[in-house]
VOSE-977717 format. One record per residue: x, y, z of N, C-alpha, C, CB in turn. Coordinates in steps of 0.2 Angstrom, whole numbers, plus 5000, padded with zeros to 4 digits. Glycine has a CB too. Layout:
BEGIN
XYZXYZXYZXYZ;...
END
This chain:
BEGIN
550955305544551355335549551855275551550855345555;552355305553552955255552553255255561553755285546;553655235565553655225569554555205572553155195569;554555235577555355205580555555125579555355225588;556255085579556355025577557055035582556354995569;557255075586557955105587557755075594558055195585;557355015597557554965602557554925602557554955608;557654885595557754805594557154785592558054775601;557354725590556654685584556154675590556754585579;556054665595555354675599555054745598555554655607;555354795598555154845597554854855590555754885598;555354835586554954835578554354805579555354795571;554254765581553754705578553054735584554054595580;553054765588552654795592552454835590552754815597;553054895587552554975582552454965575552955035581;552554905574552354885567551654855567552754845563;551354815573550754795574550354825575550754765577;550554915582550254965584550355025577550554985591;550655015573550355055569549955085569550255045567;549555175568548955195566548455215576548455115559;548955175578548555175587548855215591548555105593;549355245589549555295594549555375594550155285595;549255385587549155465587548955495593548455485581;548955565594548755585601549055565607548255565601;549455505605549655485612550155505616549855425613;550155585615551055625617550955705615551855575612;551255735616551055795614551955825615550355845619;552155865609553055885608553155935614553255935600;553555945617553655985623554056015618553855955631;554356085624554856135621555556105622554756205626;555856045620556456015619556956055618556355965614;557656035618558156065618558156115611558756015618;557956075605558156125598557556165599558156075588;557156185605556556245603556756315607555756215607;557456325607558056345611558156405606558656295611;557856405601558156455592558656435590558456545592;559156395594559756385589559856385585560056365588;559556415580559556405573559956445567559056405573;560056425561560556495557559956475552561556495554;560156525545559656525541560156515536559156585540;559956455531560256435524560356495521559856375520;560856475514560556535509559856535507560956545503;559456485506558656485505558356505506558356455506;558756515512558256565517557856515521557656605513;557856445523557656395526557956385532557656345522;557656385537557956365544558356305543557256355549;558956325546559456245548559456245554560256245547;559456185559559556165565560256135566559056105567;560456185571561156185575561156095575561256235584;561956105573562156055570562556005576562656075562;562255965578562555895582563155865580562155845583;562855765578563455755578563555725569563655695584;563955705568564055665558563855625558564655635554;563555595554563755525555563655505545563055475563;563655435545563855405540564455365538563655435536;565155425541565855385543565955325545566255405546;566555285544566655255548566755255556567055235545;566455215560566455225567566055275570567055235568;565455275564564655335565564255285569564055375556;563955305571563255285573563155245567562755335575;562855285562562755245555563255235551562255255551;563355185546564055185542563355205536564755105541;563555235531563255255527563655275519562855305531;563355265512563755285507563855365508563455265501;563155375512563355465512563355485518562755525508;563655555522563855575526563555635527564455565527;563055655533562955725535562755745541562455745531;562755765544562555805551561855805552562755885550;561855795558560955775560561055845566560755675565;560455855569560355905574560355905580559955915573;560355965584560855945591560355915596561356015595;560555865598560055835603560055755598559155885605;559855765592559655705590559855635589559555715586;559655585592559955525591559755475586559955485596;560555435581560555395575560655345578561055415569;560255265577560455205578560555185571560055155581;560955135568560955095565560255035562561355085568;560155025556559454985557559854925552558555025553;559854855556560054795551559654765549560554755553;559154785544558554745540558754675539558354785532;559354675536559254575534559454545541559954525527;559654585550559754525555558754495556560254575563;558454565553557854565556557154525554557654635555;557354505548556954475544556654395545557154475538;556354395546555954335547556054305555556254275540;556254335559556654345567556054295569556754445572;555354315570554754315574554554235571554154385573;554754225567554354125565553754165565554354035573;553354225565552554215563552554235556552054245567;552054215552552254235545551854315544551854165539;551454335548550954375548551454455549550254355553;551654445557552154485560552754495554552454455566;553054425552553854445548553454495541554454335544;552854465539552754495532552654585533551954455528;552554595540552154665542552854715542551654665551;553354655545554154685545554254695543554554675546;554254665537554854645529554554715525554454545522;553954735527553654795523553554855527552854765521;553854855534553954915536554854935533553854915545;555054875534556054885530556254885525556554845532;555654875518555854895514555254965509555954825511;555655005507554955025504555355045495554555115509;555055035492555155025484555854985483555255115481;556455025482557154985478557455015485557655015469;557255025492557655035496557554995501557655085497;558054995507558154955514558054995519558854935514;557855015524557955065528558655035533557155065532;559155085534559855075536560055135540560355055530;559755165542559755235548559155255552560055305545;559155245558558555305561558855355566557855255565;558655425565558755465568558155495573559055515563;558255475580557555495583557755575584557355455591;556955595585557055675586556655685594556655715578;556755645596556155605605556555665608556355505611;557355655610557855675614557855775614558555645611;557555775605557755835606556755905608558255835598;556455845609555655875611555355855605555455975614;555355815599554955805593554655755593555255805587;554155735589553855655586553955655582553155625586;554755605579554555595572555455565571554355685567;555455545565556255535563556455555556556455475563;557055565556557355575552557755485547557755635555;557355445544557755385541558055405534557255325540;558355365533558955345527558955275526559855365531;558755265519558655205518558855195511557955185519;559555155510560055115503559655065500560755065505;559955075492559755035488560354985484559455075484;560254945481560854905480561454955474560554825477;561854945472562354985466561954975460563154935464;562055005458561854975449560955045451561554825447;560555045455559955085454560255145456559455055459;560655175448560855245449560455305448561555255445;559755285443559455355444559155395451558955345440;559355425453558955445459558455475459559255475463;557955495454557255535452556955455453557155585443;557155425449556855335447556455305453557555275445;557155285458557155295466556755325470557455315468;556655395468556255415474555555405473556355495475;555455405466554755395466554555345464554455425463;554655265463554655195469554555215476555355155471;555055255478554955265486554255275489555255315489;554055345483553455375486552955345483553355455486;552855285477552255275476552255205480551955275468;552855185483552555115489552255135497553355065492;552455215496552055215503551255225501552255275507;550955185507550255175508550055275509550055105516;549455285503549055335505549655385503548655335512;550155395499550455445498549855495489551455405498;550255555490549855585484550155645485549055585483;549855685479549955765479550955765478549555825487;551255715475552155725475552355765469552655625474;552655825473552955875469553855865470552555965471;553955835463554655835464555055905461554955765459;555855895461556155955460556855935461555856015465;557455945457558155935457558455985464558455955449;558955955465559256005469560255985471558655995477;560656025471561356005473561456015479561956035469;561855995482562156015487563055965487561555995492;563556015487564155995487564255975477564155935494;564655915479564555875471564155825470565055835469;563755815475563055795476562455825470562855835483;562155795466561755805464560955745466561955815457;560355775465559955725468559155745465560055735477;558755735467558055735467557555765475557955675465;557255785476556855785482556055805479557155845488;555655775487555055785484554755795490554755735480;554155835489553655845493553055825493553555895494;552655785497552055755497551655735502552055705494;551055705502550655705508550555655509550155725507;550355605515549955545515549355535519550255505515;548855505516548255515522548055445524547555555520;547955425531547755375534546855355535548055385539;546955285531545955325531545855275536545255325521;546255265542546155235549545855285551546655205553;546355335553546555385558546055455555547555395559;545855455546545655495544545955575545545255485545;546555565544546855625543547555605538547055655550;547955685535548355685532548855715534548355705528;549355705533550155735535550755755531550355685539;550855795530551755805525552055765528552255875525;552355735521553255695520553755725517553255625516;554155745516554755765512555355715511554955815516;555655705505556255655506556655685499556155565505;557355665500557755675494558055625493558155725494;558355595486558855545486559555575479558355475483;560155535480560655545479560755495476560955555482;561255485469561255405470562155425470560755345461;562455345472563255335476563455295471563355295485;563955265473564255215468564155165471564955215465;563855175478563955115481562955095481564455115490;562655125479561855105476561455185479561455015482;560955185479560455265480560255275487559755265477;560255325488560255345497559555395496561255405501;558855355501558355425502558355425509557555415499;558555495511558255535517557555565518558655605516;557355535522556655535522556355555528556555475521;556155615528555755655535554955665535556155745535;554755605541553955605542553855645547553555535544;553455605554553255665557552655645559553155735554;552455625568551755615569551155635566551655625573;551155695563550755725562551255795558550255745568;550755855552550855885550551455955553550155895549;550955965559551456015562552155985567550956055567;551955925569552855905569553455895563552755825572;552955875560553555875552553855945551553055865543;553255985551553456075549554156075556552556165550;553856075562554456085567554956045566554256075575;555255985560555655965562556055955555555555915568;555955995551556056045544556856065544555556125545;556856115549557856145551558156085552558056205558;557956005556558355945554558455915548558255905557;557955915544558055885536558355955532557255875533;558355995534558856045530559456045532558756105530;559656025536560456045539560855965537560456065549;560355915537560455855534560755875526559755805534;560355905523560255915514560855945513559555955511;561056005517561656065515562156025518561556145519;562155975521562955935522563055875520563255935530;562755865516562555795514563355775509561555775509;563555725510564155715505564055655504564755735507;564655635498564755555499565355545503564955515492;565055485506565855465511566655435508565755405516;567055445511567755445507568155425512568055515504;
END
């Protein structure tokens, strides 16, 4: 279970310690996106009315790829190398270093979904140039997460975007339970981009589904 970082390295270093301790602690209200705004892809998959861009220059997040997050939702910026080794303790920096990196990637966007009544985020996390397979990529990604399994990949386009995504589980054998994850990656010229949507739990992930799709259907590279 992954956790907000989007108020500064005291914040990181607190939900990276409390990890696994807060299940339960909050329950999703009927937030702004529980409104229906919603349209239906051609998939037939729920999109969540579309807020603001970001990944441009002068976004919230600068990013190789650029797409639309959901209305209500808020994107900080995440600067993994200001964050590293910040705390002088070795135990904390190492707990950090491994919440901000997972396989060949950096975590470099968080999108909270708090504002909009959800537990959960939507992250985006770069890899360096040269790691262009993006199937390669994703699945680094999902065999560094702790307790992940059951990953069903699958190709997908969007725009001139070609990519990979995958669906899988992971289970906490603190908390003794399991949850869906979903993510997709792209690879850029400027290195590989995964979009990655967790979720306190199972049924927050499923409610916050039409933001990871509306992410996916406007996902471009930035120019």
């Amino acid at each position: 279970m992954r956790f907000g970082v989007g108020n500064g390295w005291r914040g990181l270093v607190a939900a990276v310690l409390l990890t696994g301790l807060a299940a339960g602690c909050g329950e999703s209200g009927d937030g702004p996106d529980a409104s229906g705004a919603k349209a239906k892809a051609s998939a037939g998959a729920e999109v969540a009315a579309r807020g603001e861009s970001i990944g441009t220059a002068g976004s919230a997040c600068e990013l190789p790829v650029t797409f639309d997050i959901a209305e209500f939702w808020e994107a900080e910026a995440i600067d993994a190398a200001s964050q590293q080794g910040e705390t002088g303790n070795e135990i904390t920096d190492d707990l950090a270093d491994a919440f901000l990196h997972q396989g060949r990637v950096t975590m470099a966007c968080e999108v909270d979904a708090k504002p909009a009544g959800k537990l959960g985020f939507l992250r985006v996390w770069t890899g360096r140039p040269g790691d262009a397979d993006a199937r390669a990529v994703l699945e680094g990604f999902v065999t560094a997460e702790e307790g992940a399994s059951g990953a069903e990949y699958r190709s997908f386009r969007t725009g001139s975007l070609a990519g990979t995504e995958v669906e899988y589980t992971t289970t906490s054998e603190l908390l003794e339970e399991t949850k869906k994850e979903r993510a997709l990656a792209v690879s850029t010229p400027d290195g590989p981009v995964v979009v990655h949507l967790g979720g306190m739990d199972t049924e927050e992930h499923e409610a916050m589904l039409p933001a990871y799709e509306l992410a996916k259907k406007t996902l471009r590279l930035t120019v």
